[in-house]
ZAMARGU-4260 file (C-alpha; in steps of 0.2 Angstrom, whole numbers, plus 5000, padded with zeros to 4 digits):
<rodrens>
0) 4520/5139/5400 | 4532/5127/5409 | 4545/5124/5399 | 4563/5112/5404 | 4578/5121/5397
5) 4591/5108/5398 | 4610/5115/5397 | 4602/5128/5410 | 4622/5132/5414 | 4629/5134/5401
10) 4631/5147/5388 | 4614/5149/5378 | 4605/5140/5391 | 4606/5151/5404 | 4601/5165/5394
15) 4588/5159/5388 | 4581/5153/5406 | 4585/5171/5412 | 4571/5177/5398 | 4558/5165/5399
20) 4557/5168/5418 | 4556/5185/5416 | 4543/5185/5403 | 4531/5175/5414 | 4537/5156/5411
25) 4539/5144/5424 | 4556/5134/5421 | 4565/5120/5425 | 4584/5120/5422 | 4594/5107/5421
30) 4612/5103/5419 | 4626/5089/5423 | 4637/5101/5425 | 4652/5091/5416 | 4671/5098/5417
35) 4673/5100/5399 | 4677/5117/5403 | 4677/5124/5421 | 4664/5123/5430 | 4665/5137/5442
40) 4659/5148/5424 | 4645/5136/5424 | 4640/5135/5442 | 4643/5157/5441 | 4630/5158/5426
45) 4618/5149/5438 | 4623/5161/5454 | 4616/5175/5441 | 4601/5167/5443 | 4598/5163/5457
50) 4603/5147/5460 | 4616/5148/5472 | 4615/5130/5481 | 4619/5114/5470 | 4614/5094/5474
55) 4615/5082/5464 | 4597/5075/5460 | 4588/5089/5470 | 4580/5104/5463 | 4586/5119/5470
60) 4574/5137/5468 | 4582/5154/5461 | 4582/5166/5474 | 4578/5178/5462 | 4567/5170/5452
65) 4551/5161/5460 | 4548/5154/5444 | 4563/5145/5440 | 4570/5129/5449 | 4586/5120/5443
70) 4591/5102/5445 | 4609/5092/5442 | 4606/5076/5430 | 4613/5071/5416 | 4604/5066/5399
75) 4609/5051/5400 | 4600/5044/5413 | 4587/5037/5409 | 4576/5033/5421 | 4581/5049/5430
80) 4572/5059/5413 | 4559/5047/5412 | 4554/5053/5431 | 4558/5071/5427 | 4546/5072/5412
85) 4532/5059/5420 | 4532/5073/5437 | 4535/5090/5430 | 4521/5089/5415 | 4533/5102/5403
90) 4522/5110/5389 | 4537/5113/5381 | 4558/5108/5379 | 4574/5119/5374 | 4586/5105/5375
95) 4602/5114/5373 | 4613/5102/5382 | 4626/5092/5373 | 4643/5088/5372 | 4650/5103/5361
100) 4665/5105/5354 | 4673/5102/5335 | 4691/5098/5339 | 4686/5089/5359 | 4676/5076/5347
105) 4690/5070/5339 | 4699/5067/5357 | 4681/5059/5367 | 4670/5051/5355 | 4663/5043/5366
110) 4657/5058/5377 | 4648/5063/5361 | 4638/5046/5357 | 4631/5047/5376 | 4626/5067/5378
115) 4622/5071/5360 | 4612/5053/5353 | 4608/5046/5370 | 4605/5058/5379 | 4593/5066/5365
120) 4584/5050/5364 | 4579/5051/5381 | 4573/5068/5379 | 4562/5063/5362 | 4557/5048/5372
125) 4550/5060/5387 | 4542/5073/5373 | 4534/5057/5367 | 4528/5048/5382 | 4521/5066/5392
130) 4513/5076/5375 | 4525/5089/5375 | 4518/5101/5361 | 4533/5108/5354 | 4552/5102/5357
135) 4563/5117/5350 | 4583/5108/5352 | 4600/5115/5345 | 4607/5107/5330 | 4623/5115/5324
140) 4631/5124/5308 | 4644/5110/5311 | 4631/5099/5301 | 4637/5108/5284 | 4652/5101/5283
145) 4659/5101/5264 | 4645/5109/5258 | 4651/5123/5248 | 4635/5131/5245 | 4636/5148/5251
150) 4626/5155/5263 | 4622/5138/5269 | 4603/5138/5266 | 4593/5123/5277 | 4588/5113/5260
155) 4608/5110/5255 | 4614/5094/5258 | 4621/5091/5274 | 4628/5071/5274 | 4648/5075/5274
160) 4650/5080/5291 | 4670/5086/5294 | 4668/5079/5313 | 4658/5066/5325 | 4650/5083/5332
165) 4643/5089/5315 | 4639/5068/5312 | 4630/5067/5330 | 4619/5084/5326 | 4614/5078/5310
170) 4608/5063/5319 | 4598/5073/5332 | 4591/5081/5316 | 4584/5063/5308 | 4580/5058/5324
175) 4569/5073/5328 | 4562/5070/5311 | 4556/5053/5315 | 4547/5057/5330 | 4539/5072/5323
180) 4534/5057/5308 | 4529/5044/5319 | 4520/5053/5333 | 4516/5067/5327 | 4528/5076/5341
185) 4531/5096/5334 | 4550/5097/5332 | 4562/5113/5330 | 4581/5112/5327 | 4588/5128/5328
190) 4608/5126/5316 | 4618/5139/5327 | 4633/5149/5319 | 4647/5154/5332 | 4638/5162/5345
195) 4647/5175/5356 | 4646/5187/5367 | 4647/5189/5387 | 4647/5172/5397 | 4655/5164/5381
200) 4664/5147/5382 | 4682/5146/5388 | 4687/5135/5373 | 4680/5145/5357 | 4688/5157/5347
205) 4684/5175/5354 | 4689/5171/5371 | 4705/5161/5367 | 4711/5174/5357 | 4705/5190/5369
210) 4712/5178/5384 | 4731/5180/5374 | 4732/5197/5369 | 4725/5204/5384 | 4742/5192/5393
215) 4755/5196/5379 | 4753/5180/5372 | 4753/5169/5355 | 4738/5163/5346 | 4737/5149/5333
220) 4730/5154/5317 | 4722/5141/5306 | 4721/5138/5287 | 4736/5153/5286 | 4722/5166/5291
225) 4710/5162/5278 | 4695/5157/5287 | 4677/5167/5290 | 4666/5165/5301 | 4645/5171/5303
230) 4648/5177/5322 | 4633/5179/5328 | 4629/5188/5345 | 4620/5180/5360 | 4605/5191/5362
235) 4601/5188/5344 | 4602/5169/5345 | 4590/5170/5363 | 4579/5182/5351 | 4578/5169/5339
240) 4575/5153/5348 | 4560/5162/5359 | 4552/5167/5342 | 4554/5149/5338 | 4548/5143/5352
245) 4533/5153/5351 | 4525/5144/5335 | 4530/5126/5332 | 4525/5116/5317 | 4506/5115/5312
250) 4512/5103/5296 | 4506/5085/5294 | 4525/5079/5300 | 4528/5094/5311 | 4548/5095/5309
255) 4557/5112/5306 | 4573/5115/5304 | 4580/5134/5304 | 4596/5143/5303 | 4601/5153/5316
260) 4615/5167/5311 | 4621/5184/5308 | 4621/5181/5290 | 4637/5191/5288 | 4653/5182/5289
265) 4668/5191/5298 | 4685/5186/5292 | 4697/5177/5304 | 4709/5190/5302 | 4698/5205/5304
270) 4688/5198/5319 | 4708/5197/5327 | 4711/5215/5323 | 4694/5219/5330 | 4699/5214/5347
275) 4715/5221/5346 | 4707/5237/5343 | 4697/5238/5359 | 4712/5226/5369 | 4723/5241/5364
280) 4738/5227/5359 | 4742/5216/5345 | 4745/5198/5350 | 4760/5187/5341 | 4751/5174/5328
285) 4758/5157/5324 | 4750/5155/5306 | 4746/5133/5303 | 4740/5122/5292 | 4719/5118/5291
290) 4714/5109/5306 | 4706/5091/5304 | 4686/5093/5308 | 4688/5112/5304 | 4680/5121/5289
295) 4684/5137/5278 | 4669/5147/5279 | 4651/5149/5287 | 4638/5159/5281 | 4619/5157/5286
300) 4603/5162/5276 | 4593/5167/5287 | 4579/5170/5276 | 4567/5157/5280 | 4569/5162/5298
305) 4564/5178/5292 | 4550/5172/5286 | 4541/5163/5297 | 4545/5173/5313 | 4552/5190/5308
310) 4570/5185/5316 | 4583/5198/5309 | 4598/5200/5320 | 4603/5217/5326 | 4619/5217/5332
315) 4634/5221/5323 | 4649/5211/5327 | 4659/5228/5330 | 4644/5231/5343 | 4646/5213/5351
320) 4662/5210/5350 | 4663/5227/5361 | 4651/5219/5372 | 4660/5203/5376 | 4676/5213/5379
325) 4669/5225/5393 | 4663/5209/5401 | 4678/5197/5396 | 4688/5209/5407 | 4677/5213/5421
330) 4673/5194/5423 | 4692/5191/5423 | 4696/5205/5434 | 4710/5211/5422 | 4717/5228/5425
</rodrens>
C-alpha cells in the first residue's frame, strides 16, 4: 500500500512511518517542519529514519529505509498538494499534521485556521480528486470541551469547544463528514488523549515537568492540582491508528470517528509524583488558578474501538511513563 503520512516529523508521525515501512508499505512523509517547537527534535526524528538530508520541495530517501521517501511542504499550499497527490497516486492518507497546541491557539489563531482548516481542505480535496480509499486523520480529545459526560464516548456532544484548537478539530471532523457524504470518500478521525512517551513534544506536560525536576526547578500547577488526565502511551496510539487504517468504512456515508485512549485517567498530582519517583527528586510547585482553554478531566471510552478493531491499550502509565524517562535523559544527555 502507498500511503502519504503527513506530520512525518513530528511525534506520532514519525512512528507511525517508522511501522508502516517496516511492515512492507511504501511511504511518503511529509512535513513543513515549523518552529513551534525546535526543530532540531523534529529534523532528529527524521535522522532515526533515515532521512538525513533536508530540501525544501524535494524528496529525500531514508537511507534506511528503501521504502520511505520524505518531502518539506506545507499543507497549505495548494497547488504544491494538488501536484503531490496527482504524482504519487497514494492508496491511502494519515494526515497528522497540524498546528497543535491548547494554550499556543489562544496566542496564533491564525496559525491554526491555515494548518488545521486549510491545510486539511487541501488534503480532502487531494483524497477527492485521486480516489484515495481511505483517509485516517487526527481529530483531538480537545473537541470535548465542557462536556461532562465521563468517559467521553464518540456520541457526546462535542459543540463547546474551550479553545480555537478543539473548535478547528471539530471542524476537520464536519468536514471529513461531508466528503465522506458527498463523495463517498472513506473517512477516519482518530480523537487522541495526551499521548506520551519517548520523542514526546517539548511543550506538553510530561516533559515540562521531567525537564524541572530533573534541573531543580519550579513547575506551575493548574486548577490547584485537581486535574486528570487519560495518558495514553505512543505505541498504543501507533497500534491503534494502523488497526484503523487497516479497515475503513464500508457504510453508505463512510465516516468513522473513534477514541483513541488509555481509558484510565491519572491524576495531575499522581502522574508528578510518578516522575519524581524514577527522577529520584521532588520539584517545587506553584499551585494556580484553571487556565483559559484548559479542562478538568479526560477520560476516553474506548469501547467502540474495541469493538470494531480489537484495540486494547497495554501499557501501563507506570510502564510508559518509565519509558519516556530512560529516554528523556538519554536524549538530553543528563547525568
Amino acid at each position: 500500500m502507498r500511503v502519504l503520512v503527513t506530520g512525518v516529523a513530528g511525534f506520532i508521525g514519525s512512528f507511525l512511518a517508522e511501522r508502516l515501512v517496516k511492515r512492507g508499505d511504501e511511504v511518503v512523509g511529509l512535513d513543513n517542519l515549523n518552529a513551534y517547537y525546535p526543530v532540531s527534535l523534529k529534523l532528529d526524528r527524521l535522522k532515526r529514519l533515515g532521512i538525513k538530508e533536508v530540501k525544501a520541495s524535494a524528496f529525500a530517501t531514508s537511507t534506511i529505509y528503501a521504502n520511505l521517501r520524505f518531502i518539506q511542504m506545507d499543507l497549505a499550499d495548494r497547488e504544491g498538494i494538488a501536484q503531490l497527490f496527482a504524482d504519487e497516486q497514494f492508496d491511502a492518507v494519515c494526515n497528522l499534521a497540524a498546528q497543535a497546541g491548547v494554550r499556543y491557539s489562544i496566542e496564533n489563531p491564525e496559525a491554526y485556521i491555515q494548518s488545521n482548516i486549510v491545510g486539511f481542505l487541501h488534503i480532502l480535496e487531494g483524497c477527492r480528486q485521486n480516489q484515495v480509499k481511505h483517509l485516517v486523520y487526527a481529530s483531538s480529545s480537545s473537541v470535548y470541551g465542557l462536556n461532562k459526560q465521563i468517559p467521553f464516548k464518540e456520541t457526546d456532544q462535542v459543540d463547546q469547544p474551550v479553545s480555537l484548537y478543539g473548535a478547528t478539530k471539530k471542524a476537520d471532523e464536519l468536514m471529513a463528514f461531508s466528503y465522506s457524504q458527498l463523495y463517498g470518500l472513506p473517512t477516519t478521525g482518530l480523537r487522541y488523549f495526551t499521548v506520551y512517551g519517548p520523542w514526546g513534544r517539548p511543550d506538553m506536560a510530561p516533559n515540562l515537568f521531567l525537564k524541572e525536576i530533573l534541573g531543580e526547578g519550579t513547575i506551575q500547577v493548574f486548577n490547584h492540582g485537581d486535574l486528570q488526565r487519560d495518558f495514553t502511551y505512543i505505541a498504543d496510539v501507533i497500534d491503534a491508528t494502523l488497526r484503523v487504517l487497516d479497515f475503513p468504512s464500508e457504510e453508505s456515508i463512510p465516516y468513522k470517528i473513534y477514541n483513541v485512549g488509555n481509558s484510565s485517567p491519572v491524576a495531575l498530582m499522581d502522574f508528578i509524583r510518578l516522575l519524581e519517583s524514577y527522577a529520584g527528586k521532588t520539584v517545587n510547585k506553584v499551585f494556580k488558578e484553571m487556565q483559559p482553554g484548559d479542562v478538568k478531566s479526560t477520560y476516553a471510552d474506548t469501547s467502540k474501538l474495541e469493538h470494531d478493531v480489537h484495540y486494547k491499550p497495554k501499557t501501563s502509565v507506570e510502564e510508559g511513563t518509565r519509558m519516556f524517562y530512560e529516554w528523556f535523559v538519554t536524549y538530553y544527555n543528563i547525568k
